[in-house]
C-alpha positions, 0 to 999 in steps of 0.5 A: 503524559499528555499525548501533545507532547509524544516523540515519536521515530518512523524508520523506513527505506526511503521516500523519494519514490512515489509508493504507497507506503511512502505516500501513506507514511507522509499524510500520517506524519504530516498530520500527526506534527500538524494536529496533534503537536508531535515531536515526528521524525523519520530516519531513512537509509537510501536516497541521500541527496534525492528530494522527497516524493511526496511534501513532507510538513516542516515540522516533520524531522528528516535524517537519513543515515545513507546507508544505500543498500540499494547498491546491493541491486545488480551485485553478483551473489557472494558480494552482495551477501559480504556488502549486505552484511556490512551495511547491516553491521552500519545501519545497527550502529548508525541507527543505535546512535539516533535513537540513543540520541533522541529518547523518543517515546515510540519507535515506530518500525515498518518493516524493513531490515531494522525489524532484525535488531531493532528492539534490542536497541535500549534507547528507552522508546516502545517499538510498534511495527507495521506492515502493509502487504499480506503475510503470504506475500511479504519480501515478495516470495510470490508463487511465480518465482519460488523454487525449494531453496527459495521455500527453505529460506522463506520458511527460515526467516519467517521463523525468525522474523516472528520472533522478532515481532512477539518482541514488539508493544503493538503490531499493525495490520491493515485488515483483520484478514491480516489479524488472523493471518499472525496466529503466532502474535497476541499483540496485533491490532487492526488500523487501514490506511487513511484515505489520500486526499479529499477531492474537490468533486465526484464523478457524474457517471456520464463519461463511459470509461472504466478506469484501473490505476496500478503499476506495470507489474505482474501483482497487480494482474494487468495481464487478467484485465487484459483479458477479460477486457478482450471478453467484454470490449465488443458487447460495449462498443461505445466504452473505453478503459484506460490503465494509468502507472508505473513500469513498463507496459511494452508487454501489455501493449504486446498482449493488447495486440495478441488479444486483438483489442482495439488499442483506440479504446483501451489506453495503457499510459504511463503514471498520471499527476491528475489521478484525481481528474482521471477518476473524475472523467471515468464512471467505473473503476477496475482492480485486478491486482492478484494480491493487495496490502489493503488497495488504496485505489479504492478507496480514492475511487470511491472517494470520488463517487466510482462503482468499484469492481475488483477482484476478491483477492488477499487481503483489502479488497475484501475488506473495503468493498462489500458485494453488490453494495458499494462495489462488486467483487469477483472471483481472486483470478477468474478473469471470467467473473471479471468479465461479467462483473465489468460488463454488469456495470457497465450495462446497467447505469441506475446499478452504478449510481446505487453503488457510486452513493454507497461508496460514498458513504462507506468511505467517509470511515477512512478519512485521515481524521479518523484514522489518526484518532485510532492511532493517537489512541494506540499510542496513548495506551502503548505509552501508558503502559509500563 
């Protein structure tokens, strides 16, 4: 079957909000109905009526079966399991029933409640499944919040879930990190996500502010950077940092105090729609995140020529950012090796401009060109495959 006519089915939450899931799925949809010539629709549960975040293509096909689980949030405990398992029972039929209809060729699942039961549904399509967050962190069983019946659980529906995916063609994962993360699998295959846009200009390094692009929450380690910064800020009086995302920042603006940073130099804003322009006036880009799916941030900070410092947590950072080469990586939680990483470059303008061209150049290899090939690829061969 020539690859131009490939059906192809995305089932996923939602996309109104402005996510990186949502924003990665757009661009691969997008250019896979634009380039490619392929029949692409999206079934979506949640946001009936809400118009979609980011611009979806035409000839991209969109059908949500308002399912609302989002009205689970805020139940009290018995309801919410009752409500859950009847909008379970209604998304297995609703979503049988458009998958029955459109014989697709591939379906592609990412993750969310339809990994349960959606390869058992004979509508004749290979299902393929893709995660973007680490094993260790998905469903958001994060250290912080777990008690012994939370474990339980977790150890229960992993068990499942593992077995839900041995059923699928392919699995996809952002990292080989990732790879090795799935022992259980022998069907994984390795593709990062693409990088979001192509910016018409690169920063001059000349404007002495460390950037960090991420939203008010407590994965993304906001907090640590607060910290090292409160470390560095006074050896550096003539640099800023500015955070830019969602959320709420009222307690980090509490912690700014606390630590007694100048709140002059260090803004904490809400989310920006120029984050391209943000990148551009900046020399010096920071994550502090204490886990990442893969962190795009990155590679749209280095697409626009800025030094990356990070920390080397699980799992993307690691895999983009090779040490003293086209970024530094310190130590997943040590807000001391932070502090030194930022302040090395901050001191030393010939080492930012030697890394911002390596990172330049290491990013040309997540352009969407490239990384749609990989896909196209994959899914010749799934299809090909009888």
């Amino acid at each position: 079957m020539p690859s131009e006519t490939l059906k192809i089915v995305y089932v996923t939450p939602a996309l109104y909000m402005a996510g990186g899931v949502e924003r990665v799925l757009t661009l691969k949809a997008n250019y896979f109905a634009e380039q490619y010539g392929y029949d692409i629709t999206i079934i979506l549960t949640e946001g009936k009526g809400k118009p979609l975040f980011y611009p979806l293509s035409e000839k991209v096909k969109v059908v949500n079966l308002d399912i609302n689980f989002e009205q689970l949030w805020g139940c009290p405990f018995l309801k919410k399991g009752l409500l859950y398992l009847k909008k379970q029972r209604q998304f297995k039929k609703r979503l049988t029933h458009e998958l029955m209809r459109l014989h697709a060729d591939l379906t592609i699942s990412l993750l969310r409640r339809e990994i349960n039961f959606i390869c058992d549904i004979p509508d004749g399509s290979k299902k393929i499944g893709e995660i973007h967050i680490n094993r260790s962190h998905y469903r958001n069983f994060e250290s912080n919040e777990a008690n012994w019946l939370k474990n339980l659980f977790a150890r229960y529906w992993m068990s499942s879930l593992v077995g839900h995916l041995q059923k699928l063609a392919r699995f996809v994962v952002l990292t080989e990190k990732d790879r090795e993360s799935w022992p259980e699998l022998t069907q994984v295959e390795v593709i990062p996500d693409p990088l979001s846009f192509v910016p018409k200009t690169i920063s001059r390094l000349t404007e002495k502010r460390v950037i960090a692009v991420a939203r008010y929450s407590y994965e993304k380690g906001i907090d640590l950077l607060l910290q090292a910064w409160s470390q560095i800020e006074r050896q550096h009086p003539d640099w800023r940092l500015d955070v830019y995302g969602d959320g709420d920042a009222t307690p980090y603006q509490q912690q700014r105090e606390a630590l007694g940073i100048d709140a002059n130099r260090c803004g904490l804003h809400g989310r920006t729609d120029q984050v391209e322009d943000a990148y551009c006036h900046s020399s010096l880009f920071v994550l502090s995140s204490r886990f990442e799916g893969f962190g795009m941030v990155i590679l749209e900070a280095m697409a626009c020529g800025l030094p990356v410092v990070s920390f080397a947590c699980p799992y993307g950072p690691q895999s983009i950012i090779e040490h003293g080469v086209n970024g530094l990586l310190a130590e997943n939680g040590n807000v001391g090796e932070l502090a030194k990483a930022l302040s090395r470059m901050m001191a030393d303008a010939d080492l930012r401009k030697t890394v911002s061209q390596a990172a330049l150049q290491h990013v040309e290899r997540y352009r969407i060109e490239r990384i749609a090939g990989r896909w196209k690829n994959l899914f010749n061969e799934v299809v090909a495959h009888q």
